[in-house]
C-alpha positions in Angstrom: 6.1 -19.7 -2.1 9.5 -17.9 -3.1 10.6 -14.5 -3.5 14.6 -13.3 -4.8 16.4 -12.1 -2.4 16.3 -9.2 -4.5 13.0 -8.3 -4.8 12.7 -8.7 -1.5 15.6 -6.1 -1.1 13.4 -3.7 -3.8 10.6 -4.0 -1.3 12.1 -3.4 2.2 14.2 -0.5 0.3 11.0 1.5 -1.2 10.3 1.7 3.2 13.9 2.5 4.0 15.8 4.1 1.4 18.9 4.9 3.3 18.8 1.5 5.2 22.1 -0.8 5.4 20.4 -4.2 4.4 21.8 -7.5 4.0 19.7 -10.4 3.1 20.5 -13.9 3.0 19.2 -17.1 2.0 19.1 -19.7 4.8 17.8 -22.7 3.2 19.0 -21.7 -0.4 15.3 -22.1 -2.0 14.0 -18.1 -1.6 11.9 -19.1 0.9 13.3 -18.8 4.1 15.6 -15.5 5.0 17.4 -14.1 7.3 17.6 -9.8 7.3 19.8 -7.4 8.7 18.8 -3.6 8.6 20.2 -0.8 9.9 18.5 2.6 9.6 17.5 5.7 11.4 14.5 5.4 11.4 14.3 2.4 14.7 16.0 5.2 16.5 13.8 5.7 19.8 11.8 2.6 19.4 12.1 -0.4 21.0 12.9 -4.1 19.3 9.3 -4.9 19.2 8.4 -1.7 17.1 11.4 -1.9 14.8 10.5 -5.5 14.0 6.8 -4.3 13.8 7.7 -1.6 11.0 9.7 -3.6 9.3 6.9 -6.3 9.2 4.6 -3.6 7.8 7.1 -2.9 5.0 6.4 -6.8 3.8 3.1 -7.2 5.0 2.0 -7.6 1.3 4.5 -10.7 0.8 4.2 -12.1 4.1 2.6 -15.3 4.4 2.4 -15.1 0.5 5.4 -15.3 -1.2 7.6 -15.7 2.0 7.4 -18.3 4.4 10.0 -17.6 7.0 12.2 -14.4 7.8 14.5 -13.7 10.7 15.0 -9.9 11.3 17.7 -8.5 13.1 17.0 -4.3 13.2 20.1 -2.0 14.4 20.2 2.0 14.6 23.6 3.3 12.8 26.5 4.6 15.2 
């Protein structure tokens, strides 16, 4: 399993366009990430349902292509 950090940026982007995302490779094998993304769109919701929507965007890499991601969500100041 591995995935570019940039693909996975192309994916999570087609979800949140406007997002501030910044990826990075823990392990240095494209297999095990760490993401931090800001957008609007968690505005209202709480950690649990950002994470979920976020999960949603990848749910067709998940498991597949990526073994492990962290996810860190924040709503812009």
């Amino acid at each position: 399993m591995a995935i570019s950090s940039q693909k996975l940026e192309n994916i999570i982007r087609e979800h949140f366009p406007n997002a501030l995302i910044k990826i990075t490779d823990l392990a240095g094998d494209q297999d095990h990430y760490s993401l931090e993304i800001t957008d609007s769109k968690f505005q209202g919701l709480n950690i649990l349902a950002q994470h979920r929507m976020v999960k949603a965007a990848l749910s067709n890499i998940l498991d597949k292509e990526l073994h492990a991601l962290t996810i860190k969500t924040k709503i812009p100041n």
